[in-house]
Jmol script that loads the backbone (N, CA, C; Angstrom):
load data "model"
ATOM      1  N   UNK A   1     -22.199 106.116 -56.113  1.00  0.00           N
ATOM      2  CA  UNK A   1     -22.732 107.395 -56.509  1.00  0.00           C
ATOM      3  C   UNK A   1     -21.606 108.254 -57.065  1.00  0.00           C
ATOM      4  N   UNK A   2     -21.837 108.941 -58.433  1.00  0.00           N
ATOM      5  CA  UNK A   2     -20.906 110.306 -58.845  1.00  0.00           C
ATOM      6  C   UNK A   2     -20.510 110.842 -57.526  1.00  0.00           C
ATOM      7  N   UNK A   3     -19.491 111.411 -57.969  1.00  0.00           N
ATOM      8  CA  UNK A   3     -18.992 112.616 -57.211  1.00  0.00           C
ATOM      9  C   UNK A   3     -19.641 114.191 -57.211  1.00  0.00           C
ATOM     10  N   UNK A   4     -20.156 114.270 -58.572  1.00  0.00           N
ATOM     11  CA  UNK A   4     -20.999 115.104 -58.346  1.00  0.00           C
ATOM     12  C   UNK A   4     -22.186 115.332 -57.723  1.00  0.00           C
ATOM     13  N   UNK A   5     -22.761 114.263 -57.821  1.00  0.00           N
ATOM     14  CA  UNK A   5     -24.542 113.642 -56.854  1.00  0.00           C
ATOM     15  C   UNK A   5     -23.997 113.793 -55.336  1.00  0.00           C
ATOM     16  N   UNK A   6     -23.238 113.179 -55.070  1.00  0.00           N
ATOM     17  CA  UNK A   6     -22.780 113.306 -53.576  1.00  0.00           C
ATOM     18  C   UNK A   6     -22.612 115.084 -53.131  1.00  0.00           C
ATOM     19  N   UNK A   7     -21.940 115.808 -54.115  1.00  0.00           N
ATOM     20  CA  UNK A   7     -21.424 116.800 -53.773  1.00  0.00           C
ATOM     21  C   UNK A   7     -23.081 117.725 -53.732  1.00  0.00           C
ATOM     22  N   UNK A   8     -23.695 117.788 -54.591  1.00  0.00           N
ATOM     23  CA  UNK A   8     -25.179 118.411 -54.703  1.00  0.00           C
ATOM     24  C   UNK A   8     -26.190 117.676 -53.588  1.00  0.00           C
ATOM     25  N   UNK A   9     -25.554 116.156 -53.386  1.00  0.00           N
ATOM     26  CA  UNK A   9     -26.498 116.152 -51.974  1.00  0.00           C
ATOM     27  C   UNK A   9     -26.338 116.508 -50.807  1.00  0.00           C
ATOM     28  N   UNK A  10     -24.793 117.156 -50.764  1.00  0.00           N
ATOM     29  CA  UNK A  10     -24.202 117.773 -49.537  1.00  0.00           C
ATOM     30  C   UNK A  10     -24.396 119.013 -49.621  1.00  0.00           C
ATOM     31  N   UNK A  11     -24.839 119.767 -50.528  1.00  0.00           N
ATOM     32  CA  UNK A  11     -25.345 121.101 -50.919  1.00  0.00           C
ATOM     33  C   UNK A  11     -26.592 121.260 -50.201  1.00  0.00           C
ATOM     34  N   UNK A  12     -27.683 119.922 -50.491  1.00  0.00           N
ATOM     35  CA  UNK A  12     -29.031 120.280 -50.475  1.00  0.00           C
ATOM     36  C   UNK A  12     -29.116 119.967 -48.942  1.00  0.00           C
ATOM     37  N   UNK A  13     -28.247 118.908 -48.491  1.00  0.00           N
ATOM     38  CA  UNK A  13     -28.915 118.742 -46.966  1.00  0.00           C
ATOM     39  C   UNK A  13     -28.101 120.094 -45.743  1.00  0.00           C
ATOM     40  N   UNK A  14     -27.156 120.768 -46.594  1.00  0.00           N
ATOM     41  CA  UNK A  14     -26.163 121.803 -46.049  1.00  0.00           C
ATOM     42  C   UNK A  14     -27.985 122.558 -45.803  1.00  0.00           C
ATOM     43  N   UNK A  15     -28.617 123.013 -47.206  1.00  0.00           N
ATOM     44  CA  UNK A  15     -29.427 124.088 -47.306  1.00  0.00           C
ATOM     45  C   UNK A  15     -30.697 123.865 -46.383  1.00  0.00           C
ATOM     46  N   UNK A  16     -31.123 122.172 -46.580  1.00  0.00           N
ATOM     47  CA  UNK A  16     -32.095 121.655 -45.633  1.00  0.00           C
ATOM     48  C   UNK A  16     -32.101 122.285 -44.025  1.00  0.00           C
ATOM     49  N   UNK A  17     -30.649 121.771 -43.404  1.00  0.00           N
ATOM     50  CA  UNK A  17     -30.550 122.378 -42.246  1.00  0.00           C
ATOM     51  C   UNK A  17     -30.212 123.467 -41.873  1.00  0.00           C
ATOM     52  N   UNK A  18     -29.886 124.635 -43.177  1.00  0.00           N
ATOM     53  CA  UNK A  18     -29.512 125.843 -42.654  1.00  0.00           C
ATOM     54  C   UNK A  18     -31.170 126.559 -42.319  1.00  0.00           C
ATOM     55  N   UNK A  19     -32.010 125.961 -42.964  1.00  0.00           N
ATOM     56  CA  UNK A  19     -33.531 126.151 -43.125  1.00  0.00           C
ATOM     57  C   UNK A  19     -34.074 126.107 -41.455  1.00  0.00           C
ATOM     58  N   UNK A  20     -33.831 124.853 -41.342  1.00  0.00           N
ATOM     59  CA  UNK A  20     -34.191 123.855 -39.700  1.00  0.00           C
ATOM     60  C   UNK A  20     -33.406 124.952 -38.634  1.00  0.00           C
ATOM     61  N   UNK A  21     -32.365 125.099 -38.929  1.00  0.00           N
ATOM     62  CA  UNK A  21     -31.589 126.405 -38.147  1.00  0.00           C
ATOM     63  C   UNK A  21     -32.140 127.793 -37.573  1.00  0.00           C
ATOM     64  N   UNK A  22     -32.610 128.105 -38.580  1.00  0.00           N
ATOM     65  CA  UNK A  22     -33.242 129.407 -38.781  1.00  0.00           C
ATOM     66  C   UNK A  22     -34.562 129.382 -38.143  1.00  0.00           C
ATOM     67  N   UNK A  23     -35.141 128.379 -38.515  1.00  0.00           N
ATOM     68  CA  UNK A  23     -36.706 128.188 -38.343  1.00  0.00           C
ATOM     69  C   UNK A  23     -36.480 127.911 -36.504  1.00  0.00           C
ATOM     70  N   UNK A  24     -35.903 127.055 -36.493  1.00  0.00           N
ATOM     71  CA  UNK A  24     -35.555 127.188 -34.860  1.00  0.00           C
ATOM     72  C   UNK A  24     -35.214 128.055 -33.984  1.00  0.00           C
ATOM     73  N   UNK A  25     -34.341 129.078 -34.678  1.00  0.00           N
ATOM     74  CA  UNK A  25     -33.962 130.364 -33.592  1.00  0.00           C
ATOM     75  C   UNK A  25     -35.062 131.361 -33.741  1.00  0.00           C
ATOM     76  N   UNK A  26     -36.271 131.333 -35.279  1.00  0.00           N
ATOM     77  CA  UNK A  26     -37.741 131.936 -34.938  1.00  0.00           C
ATOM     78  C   UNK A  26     -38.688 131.453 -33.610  1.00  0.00           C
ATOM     79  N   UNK A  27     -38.775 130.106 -33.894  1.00  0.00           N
ATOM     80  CA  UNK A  27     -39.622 128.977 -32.976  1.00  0.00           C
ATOM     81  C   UNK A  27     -39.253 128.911 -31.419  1.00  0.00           C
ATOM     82  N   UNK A  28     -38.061 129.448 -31.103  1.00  0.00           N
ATOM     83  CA  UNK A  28     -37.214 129.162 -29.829  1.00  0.00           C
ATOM     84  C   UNK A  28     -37.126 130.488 -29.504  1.00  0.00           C
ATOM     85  N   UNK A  29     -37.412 131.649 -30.284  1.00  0.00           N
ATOM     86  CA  UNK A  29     -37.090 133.027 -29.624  1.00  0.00           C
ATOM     87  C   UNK A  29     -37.361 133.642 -28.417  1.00  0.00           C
ATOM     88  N   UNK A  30     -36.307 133.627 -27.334  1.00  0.00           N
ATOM     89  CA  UNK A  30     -36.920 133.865 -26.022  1.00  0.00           C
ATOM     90  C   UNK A  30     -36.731 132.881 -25.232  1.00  0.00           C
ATOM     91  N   UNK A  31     -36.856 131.467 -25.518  1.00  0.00           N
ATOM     92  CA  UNK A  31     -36.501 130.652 -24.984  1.00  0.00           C
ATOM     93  C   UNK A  31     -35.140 129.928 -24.594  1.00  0.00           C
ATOM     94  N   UNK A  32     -34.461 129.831 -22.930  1.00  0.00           N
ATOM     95  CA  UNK A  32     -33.464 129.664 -22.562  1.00  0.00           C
ATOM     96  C   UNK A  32     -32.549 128.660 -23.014  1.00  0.00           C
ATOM     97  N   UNK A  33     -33.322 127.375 -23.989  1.00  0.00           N
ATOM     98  CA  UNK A  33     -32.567 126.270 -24.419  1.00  0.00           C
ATOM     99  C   UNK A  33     -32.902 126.504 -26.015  1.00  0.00           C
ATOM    100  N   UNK A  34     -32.961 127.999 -26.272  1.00  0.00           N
ATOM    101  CA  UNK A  34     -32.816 127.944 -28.054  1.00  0.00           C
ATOM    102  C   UNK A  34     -31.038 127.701 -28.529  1.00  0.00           C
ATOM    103  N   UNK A  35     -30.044 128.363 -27.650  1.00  0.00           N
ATOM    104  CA  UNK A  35     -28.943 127.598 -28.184  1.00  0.00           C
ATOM    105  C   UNK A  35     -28.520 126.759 -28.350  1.00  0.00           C
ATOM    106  N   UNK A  36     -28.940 125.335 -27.108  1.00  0.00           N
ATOM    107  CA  UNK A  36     -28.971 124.150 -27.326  1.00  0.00           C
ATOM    108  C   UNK A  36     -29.619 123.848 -28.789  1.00  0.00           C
ATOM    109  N   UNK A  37     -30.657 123.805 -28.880  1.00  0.00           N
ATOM    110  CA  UNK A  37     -31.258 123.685 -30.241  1.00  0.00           C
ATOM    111  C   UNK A  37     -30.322 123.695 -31.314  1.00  0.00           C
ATOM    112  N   UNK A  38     -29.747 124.918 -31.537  1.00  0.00           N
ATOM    113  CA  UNK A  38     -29.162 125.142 -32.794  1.00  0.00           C
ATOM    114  C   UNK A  38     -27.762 124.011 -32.261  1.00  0.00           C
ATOM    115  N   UNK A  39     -26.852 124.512 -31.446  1.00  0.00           N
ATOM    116  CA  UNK A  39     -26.089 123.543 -31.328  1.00  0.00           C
ATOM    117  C   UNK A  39     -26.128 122.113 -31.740  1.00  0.00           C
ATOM    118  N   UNK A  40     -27.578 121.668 -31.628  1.00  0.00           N
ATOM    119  CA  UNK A  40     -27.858 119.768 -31.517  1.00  0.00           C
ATOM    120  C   UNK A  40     -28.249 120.068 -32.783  1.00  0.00           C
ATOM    121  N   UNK A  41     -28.707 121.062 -33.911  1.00  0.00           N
ATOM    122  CA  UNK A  41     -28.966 120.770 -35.165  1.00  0.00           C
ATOM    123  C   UNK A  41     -27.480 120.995 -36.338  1.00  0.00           C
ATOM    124  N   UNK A  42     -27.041 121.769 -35.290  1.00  0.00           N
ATOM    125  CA  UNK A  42     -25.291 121.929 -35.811  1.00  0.00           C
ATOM    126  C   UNK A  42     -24.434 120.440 -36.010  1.00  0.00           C
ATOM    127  N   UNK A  43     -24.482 119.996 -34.740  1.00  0.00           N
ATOM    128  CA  UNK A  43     -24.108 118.215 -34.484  1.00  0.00           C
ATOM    129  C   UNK A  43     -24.622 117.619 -35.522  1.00  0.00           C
ATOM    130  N   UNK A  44     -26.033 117.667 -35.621  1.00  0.00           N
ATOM    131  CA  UNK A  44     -26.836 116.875 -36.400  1.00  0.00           C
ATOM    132  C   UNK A  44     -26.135 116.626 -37.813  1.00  0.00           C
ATOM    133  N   UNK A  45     -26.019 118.128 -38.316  1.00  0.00           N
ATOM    134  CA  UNK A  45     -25.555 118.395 -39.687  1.00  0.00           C
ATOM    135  C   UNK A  45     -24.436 117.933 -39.914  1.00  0.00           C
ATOM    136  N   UNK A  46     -23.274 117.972 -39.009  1.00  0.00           N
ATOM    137  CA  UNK A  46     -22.214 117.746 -39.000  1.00  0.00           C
ATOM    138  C   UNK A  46     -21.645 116.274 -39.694  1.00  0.00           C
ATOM    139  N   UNK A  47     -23.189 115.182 -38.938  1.00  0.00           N
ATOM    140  CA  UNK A  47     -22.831 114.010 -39.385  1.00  0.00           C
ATOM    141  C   UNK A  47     -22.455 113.399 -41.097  1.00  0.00           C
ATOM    142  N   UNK A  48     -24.014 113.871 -41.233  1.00  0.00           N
ATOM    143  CA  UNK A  48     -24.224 113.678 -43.128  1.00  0.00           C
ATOM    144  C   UNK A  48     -23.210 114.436 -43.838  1.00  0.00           C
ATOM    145  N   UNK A  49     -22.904 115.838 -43.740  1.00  0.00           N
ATOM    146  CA  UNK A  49     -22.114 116.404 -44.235  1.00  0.00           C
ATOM    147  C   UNK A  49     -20.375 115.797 -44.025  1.00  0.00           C
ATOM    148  N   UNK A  50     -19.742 115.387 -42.955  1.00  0.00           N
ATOM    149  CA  UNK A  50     -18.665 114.796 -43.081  1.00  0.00           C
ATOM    150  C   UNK A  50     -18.990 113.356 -43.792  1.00  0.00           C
ATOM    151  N   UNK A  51     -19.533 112.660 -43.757  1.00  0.00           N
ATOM    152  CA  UNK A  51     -19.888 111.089 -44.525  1.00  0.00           C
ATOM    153  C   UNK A  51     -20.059 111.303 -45.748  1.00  0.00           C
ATOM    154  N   UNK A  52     -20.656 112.496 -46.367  1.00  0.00           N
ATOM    155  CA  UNK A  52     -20.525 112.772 -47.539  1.00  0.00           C
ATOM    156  C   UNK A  52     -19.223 113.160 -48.630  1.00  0.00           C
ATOM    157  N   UNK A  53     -19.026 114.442 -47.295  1.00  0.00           N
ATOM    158  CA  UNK A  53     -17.316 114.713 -47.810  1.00  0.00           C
ATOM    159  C   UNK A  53     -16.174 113.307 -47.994  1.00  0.00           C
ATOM    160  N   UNK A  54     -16.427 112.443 -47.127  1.00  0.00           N
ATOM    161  CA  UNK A  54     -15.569 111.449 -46.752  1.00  0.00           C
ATOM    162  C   UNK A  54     -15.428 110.841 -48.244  1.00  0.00           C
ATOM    163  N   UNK A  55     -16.852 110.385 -48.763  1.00  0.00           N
ATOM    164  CA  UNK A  55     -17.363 109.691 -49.843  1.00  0.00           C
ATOM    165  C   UNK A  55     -16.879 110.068 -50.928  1.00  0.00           C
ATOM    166  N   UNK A  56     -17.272 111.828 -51.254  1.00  0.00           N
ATOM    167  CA  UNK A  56     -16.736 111.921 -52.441  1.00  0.00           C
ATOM    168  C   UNK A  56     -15.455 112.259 -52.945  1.00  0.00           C
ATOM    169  N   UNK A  57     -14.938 112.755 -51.587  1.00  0.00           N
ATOM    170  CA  UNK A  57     -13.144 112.320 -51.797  1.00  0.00           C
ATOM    171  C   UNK A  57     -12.709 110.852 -51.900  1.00  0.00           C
ATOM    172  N   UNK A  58     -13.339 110.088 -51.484  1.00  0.00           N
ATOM    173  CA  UNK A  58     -12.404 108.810 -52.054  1.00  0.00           C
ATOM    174  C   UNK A  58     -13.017 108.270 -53.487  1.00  0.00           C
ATOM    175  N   UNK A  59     -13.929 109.203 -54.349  1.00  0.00           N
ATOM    176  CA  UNK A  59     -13.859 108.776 -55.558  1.00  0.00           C
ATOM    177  C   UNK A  59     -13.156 109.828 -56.333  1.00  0.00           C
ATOM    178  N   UNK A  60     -12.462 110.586 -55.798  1.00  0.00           N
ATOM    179  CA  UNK A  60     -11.340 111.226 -56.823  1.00  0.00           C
ATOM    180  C   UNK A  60     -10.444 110.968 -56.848  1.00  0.00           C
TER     181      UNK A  60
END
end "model"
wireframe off; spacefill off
backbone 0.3
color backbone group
């Protein structure tokens, strides 16, 4: 894959889960394990987004 495709798919899944984020601290409001939540969708993100970065630095 380009370096650019990689970089716009690390854009879109950045935006995907900032979405999932948000929508969760609505959905969880009040509730004692809404930080967990965001935390485990933080992790989550963390993965794709470093594997991506990883990727499109080693095609430059």
């Amino acid at each position: 894959m380009a370096s650019n495709k990689l970089a716009l798919l690390n854009i879109l899944i950045s935006l995907l889960f900032a979405g999932l984020i948000i929508g969760a601290a609505q959905l969880f409001q009040g509730e004692e394990y809404k930080d967990t939540v965001t935390y485990l969708l933080i992790a989550l993100w963390f993965i794709p987004f470093s594997w991506l970065s990883y990727k499109s630095s080693k095609l430059k």
